[in-house]
N, C-alpha and C positions, 0 to 999 in steps of 0.2 A: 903769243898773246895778242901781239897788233893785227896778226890778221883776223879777229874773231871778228864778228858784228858787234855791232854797240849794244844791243840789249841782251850779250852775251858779256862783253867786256865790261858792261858797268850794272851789274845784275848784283844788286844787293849780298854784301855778305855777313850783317849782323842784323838784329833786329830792329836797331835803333835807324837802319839804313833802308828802310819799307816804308816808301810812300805811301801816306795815305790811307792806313791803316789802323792807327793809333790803337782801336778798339780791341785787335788781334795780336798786336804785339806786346801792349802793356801786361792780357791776360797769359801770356806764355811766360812772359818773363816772372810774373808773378807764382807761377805752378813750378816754376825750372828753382828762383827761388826756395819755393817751400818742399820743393819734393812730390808735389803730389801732381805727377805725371798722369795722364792718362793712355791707358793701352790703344785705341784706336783716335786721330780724329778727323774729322768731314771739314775740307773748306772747299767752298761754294762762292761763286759770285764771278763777274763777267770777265771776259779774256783779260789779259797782261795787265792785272790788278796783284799781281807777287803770291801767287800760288804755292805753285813750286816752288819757287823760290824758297818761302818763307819753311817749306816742307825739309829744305835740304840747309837752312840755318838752323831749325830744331832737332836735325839729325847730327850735326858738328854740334851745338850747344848739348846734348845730353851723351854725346861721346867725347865731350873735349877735356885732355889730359890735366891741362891746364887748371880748368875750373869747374866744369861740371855741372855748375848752380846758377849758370845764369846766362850772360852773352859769350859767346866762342869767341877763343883768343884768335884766332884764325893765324899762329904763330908755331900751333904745336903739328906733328905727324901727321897725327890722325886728323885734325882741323884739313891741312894743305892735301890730304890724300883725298877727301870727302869734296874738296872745293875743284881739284879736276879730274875728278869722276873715277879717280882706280879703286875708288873705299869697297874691299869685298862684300862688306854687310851694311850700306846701304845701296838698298836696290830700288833699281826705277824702272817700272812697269808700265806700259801704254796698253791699254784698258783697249784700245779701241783695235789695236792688232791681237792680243790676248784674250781677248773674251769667250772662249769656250767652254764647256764645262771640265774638261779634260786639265786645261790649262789652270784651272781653279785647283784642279783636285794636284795639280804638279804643287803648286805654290802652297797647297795645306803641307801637304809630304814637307818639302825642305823646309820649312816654318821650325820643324822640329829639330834643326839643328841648331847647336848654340853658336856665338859668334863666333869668327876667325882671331880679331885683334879688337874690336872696339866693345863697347861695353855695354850695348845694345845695337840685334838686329832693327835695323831701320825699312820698310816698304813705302813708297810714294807710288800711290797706282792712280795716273794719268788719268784723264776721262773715264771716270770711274764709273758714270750713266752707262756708257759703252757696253758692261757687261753684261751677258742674257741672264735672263731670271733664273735659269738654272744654275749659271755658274755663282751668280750670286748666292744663292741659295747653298750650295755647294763650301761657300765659305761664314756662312752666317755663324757656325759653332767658331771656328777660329774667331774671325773677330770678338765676338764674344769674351772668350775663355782663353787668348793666346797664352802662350808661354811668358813668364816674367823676364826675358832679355827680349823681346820681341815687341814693337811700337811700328802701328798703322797709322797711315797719312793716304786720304782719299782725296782728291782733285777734281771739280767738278765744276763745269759751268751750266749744267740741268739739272740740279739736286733733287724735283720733281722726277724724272725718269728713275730715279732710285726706289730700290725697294725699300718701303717704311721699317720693315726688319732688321734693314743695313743701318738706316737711318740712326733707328732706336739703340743701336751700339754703338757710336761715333759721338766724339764730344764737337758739336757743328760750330764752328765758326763762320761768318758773311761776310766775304771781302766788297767793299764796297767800290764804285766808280771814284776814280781819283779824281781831284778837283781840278780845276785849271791852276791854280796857283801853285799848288804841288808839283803839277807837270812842268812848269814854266820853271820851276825855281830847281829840278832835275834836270832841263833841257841846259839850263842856264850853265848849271856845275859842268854838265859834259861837254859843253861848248868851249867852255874855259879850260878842262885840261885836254881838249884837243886840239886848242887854237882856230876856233871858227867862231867868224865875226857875222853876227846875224842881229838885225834889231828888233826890239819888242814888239811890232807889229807884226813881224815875220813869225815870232813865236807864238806868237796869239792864233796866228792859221794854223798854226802846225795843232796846236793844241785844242785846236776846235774840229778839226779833222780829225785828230784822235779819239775824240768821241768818250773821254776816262781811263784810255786804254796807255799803260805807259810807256810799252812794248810798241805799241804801234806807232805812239809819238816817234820814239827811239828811230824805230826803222825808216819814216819820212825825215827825218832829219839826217840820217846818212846818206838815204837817197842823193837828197840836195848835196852834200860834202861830194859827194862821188861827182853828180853829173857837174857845178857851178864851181867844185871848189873849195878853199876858206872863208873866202867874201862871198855872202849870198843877200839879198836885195828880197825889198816884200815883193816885187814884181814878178822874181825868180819863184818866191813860192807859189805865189797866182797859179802862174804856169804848170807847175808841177803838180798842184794840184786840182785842176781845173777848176779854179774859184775867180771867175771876172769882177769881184765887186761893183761892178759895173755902175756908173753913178744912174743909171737908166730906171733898176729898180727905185730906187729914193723917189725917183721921179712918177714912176709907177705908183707909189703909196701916194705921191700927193692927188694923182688922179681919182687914184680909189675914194681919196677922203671928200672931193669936192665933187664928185658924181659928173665928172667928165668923161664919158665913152669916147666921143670921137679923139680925144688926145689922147687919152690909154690908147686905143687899137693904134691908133700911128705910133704909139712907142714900141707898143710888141712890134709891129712889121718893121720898126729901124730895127729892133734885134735881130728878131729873123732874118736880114737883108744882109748883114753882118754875119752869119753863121757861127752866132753863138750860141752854144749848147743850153736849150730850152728849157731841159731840164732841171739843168744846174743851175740857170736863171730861176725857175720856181721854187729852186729849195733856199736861194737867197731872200726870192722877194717875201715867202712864208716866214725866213727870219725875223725880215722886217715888220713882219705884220706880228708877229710875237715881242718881239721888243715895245712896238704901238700896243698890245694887251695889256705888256707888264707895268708899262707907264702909266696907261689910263688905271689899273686897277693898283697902283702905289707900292709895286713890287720891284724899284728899281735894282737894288741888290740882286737881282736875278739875271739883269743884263752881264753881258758879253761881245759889247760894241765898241768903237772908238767914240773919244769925246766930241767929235762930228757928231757921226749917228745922232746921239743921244740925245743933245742938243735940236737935230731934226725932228726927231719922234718926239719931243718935249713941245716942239711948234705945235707939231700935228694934230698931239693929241688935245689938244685945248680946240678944236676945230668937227674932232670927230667924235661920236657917240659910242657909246660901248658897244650897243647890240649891231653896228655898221660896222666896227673893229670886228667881232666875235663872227657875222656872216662871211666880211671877206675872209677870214681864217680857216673857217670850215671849208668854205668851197674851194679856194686855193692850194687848203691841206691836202683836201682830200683829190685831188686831180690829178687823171692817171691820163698820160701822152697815148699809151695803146703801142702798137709795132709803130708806127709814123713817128718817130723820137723831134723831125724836124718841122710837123707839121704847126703853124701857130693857132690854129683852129682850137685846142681847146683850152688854151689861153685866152683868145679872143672871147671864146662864151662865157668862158669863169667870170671875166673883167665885167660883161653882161649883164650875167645871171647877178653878180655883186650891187651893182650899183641900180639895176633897174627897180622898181617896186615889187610887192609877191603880185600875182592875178589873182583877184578877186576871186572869190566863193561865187558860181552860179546862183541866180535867184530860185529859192525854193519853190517847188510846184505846189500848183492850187492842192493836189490830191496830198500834198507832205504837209498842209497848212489843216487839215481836216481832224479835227481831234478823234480819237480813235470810242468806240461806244463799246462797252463789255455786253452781248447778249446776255438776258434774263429769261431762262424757260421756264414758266410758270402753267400752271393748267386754268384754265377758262373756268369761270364759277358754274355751277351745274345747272342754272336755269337758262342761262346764255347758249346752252349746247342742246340743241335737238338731239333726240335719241337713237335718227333717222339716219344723221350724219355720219357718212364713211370718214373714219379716220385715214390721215394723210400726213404724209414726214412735213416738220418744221422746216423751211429752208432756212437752212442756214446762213449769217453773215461771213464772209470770207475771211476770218481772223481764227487762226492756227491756236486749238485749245486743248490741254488735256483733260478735260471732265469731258464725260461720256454724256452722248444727246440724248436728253430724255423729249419721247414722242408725245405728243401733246393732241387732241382735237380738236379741228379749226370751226368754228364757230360758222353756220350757215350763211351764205348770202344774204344782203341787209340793205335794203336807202339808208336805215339810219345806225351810225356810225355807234356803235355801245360804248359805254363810258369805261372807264379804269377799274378796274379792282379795287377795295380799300387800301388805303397803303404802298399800293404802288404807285409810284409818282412817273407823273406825263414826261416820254422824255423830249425835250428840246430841239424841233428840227436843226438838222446841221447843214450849215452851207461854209464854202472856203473861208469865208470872213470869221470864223468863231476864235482862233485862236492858233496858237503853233499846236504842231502836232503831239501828240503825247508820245514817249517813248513804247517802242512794240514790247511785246511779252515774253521774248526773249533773245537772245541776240543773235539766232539764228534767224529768227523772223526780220528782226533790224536789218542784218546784211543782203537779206531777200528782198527786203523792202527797199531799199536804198543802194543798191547796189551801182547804180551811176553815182550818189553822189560819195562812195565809196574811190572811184576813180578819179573824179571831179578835184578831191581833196587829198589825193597824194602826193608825198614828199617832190620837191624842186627835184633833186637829185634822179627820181625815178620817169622823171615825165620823157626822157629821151630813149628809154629802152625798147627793146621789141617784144618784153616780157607784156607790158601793159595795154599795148594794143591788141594781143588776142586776149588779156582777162576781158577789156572792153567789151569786146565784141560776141567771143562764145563762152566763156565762165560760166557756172552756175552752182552756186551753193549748194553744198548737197546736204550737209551733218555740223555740226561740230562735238568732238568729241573728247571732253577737255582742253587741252591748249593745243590743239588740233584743229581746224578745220579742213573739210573736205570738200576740194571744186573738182564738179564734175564736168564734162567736155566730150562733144558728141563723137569727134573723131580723136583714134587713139595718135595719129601726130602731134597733137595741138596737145595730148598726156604728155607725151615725149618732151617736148620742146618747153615746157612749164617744167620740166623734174629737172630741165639742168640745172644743177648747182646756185650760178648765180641770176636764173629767172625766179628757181623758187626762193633765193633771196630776197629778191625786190617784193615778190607776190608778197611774203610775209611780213616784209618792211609796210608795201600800201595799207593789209590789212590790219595788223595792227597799232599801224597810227591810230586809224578810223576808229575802231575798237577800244586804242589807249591800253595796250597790256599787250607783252609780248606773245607773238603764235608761232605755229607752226604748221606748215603748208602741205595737204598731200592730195597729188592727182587722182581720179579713177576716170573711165571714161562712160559715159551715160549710158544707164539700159536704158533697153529699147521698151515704151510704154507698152502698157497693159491695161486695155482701155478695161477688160472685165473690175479688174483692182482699183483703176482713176472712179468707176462707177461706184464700186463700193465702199469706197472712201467717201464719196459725195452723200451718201446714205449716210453715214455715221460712221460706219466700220472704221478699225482698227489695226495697222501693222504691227502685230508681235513677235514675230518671226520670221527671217529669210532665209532660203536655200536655196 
């Protein structure tokens, strides 16, 4: 037993001994109580949250000699035979080595036999997602319909990857992330009967590196017992877990908050100079700048800091603005190092991009300032029209319309200028001082139209990419066709190089800022014009169909 690992050796064995759970252990004890077990059920939810576990205390609780109706004496036979692992009839299945269909149809087969010695067979099947849809499939009547000594326990941390069929025959339970107090006050018990002296700061790293996981707390805490010892130090944990708390970030946030660049960049390059890992420097200083959130926005309860910190960010935030909290978060959150782990370069822009102002919106063009006029084709009164007169096409205004042009007769040569129609009212010469421009007629025309200031006004985040330099420069709208739009591109590399993945990201990010509604981006690359078609289109004509 002492050589097992700790999240073997001190691995819950009643239900009342399940961190962090309350939800799922109150409800079993309640059904073990009353009797009314169910044949199958699904628990779900993130790694070393007591899974299994809790799978193989409901299989000792409904086989235990003892009592039968509620917590396992973990005293009797069958209790101590199930707790290390020789119990014949409950089995434990790992889904992600088993999952074939074959393996499905073995496990319906034996299903059909009764127990050996306990009083129901028990099945815990591991990564239950694991299984292919066939073999899932393969077992959906069992689950179902099993035999009455026969209770299924499925384990899962993607309940999504499951079949809804599986689903709908499982009573689902959700193990939730353990809290920190919970882990803390677990680490604490195992610390005490194994004799390791470790202080509340120390536990607070362990526990925050855990991430809700109580298994994995477990395991960095033996870690430490193994390499340091029984006396282990916060400094011991630092190390171990590559955490510098480094007082440099603190330092970093007051920069951010007072729009100091030249003393932020000198604090990154003392990090840098240092050969502290960068990265792990950014997921501290993003701490910090979350703690600064929760403060500004009166969420301290959500902190996870020493009463330093807090005190800190409590200065800070009386200094700093929310939407200057909310920017350095985003940009800092979201900052990826690239292969270069040590470069400080995009540290240094983030700190930049942070603190500097946005650039301004270009100033709108005389031609964008031009209110837009709807043509009116009307026909000339009949004594105005000589009868002499060869009819001739209307030219048309350059605004994209779907009513079909009606041809009109242009009224003879004249010194004197003929007056209006009844009714129809004189329209207003236009010059760029009339007004802002009106919105086009549909938002194809808009992105046709404005198409620079479509780049002009793209996301901070996208201005550094190589995506945005070729929409720049050869893009062109072609369609939109639902949440769709289509840019065409003269040459089919400039296709290629806009379909990767993450350029047609950005393109869809630029475009639907501009737009305000989410799209969806796809290449073609441009035919080659048709001057007969460009003609007959300028006539009036019509595209109804291509092939």
């Amino acid at each position: 037993m002492s050589s097992q690992v700790f999240y073997r050796k001190w691995r819950p064995q009643s239900l009342s001994e399940v961190s962090g759970q309350e939800q799922v252990t109150r409800t079993l004890l309640n059904a073990l109580s009353s009797g009314r077990l169910s044949h199958a059920y699904l628990f779900c939810g993130p790694r070393g949250t007591g899974k299994t576990s809790t799978g193989r205390i409901l299989a000792k609780a409904v086989n235990c000699l003892t009592n039968g109706k509620g917590e396992p004496c973990n005293e009797c036979a069958m209790c101590k035979a199930i707790t290390e692992g020789r119990a014949l009839d409950v089995i434990e299945i790992d889904a992600a080595s088993n999952r074939g269909v074959d393996d499905a149809r073995e496990l319906r087969e034996k299903v059909r036999y009764a127990p050996n010695e306990a009083r129901y067979k028990v099945y815990i099947i591991d990564e239950a997602h694991e299984l292919t849809s066939d073999a899932s499939n393969a077992l959906l009547k069992t689950l179902e319909e099993p035999p009455p000594f026969v209770i299924f326990v499925l384990a899962t941390t993607e309940p999504h990857k499951l079949l809804p069929t599986i689903i709908s025959r499982c009573q689902r339970f959700d193990f939730h992330r353990i809290s920190p107090p919970d882990i803390v006050a677990k680490l604490n018990e195992i610390c005490g009967k194994e004799g390791i002296k470790i202080d509340a700061e120390g536990l607070r790293l362990i526990t925050r590196a855990a991430q809700g996981s109580l298994r994995d707390a477990e395991n960095i805490l033996e870690q430490l017992a193994t390499f340091y010892g029984k006396e282990i130090s916060k400094s011991q944990v630092q190390k171990m877990l590559g955490v510098s708390e480094d007082a440099r970030t603190r330092e970093l946030v007051r920069h951010i908050v007072s729009g100091d660049v030249a003393a932020g960049i000198m604090t990154v390059s003392s990090v840098n100079a240092d050969g502290l890992d960068l990265r792990q420097f950014n997921r501290e200083l993003v701490s910090y700048l979350r703690g600064l959130l929760l403060i500004k926005t009166g969420a301290v309860e959500g902190l996870d800091l020493s009463g330093e910190d807090i005190a800190l960010l409590k200065e800070l935030a009386d200094k700093a603005t929310l939407s200057q909290v909310l920017k350095a978060l985003k940009i800092f959150g979201g900052l990826e190092f690239g292969t270069d782990g040590n470069s400080a370069l995009p540290l240094e822009l983030a700190l930049v991009d942070t603190v500097l102002e946005p650039v301004e919106k270009p100033p709108a063009r005389a031609q964008d300032n031009i209110p837009k006029v709807e043509p009116r084709f009307v026909k000339a009164p009949e004594a105005a029209t000589p009868k002499a007169a060869p009819e001739k096409p209307v030219v048309r205004p350059p605004v994209v319309s779907a009513a079909p042009v009606e041809r009109v007769a242009k009224p003879a040569p004249s010194s004197v200028t003929p007056s209006a129609p009844a009714g129809i009212p004189k329209p207003e010469p236009v010059t760029a001082s009339s007004g802002a421009a009106k919105e086009p007629a549909s938002e194809l025309e808009k992105l046709r139209l404005n198409w620079r200031l479509v780049i002009a006004q793209a996301p901070p985040d996208t201005l550094r990419s190589n995506a945005i330099a070729v929409l720049r420069s050869v893009a062109k709208v072609s369609a939109i066709e639902g949440d769709t739009v289509v840019i065409a591109f003269k040459y089919q590399n400039f296709v290629e190089k806009i379909s990767l993945p993450e350029n047609q990201r950005i393109a869809e990010k630029i475009i639907g800022n501009y737009l305000g509604r989410p799209v969806h981006v796809r290449c073609t690359q441009e035919a080659e014009p048709n001057h007969l078609v460009e003609e007959a289109q300028r006539l009036g004509a019509q595209i109804t169909e291509e092939k």
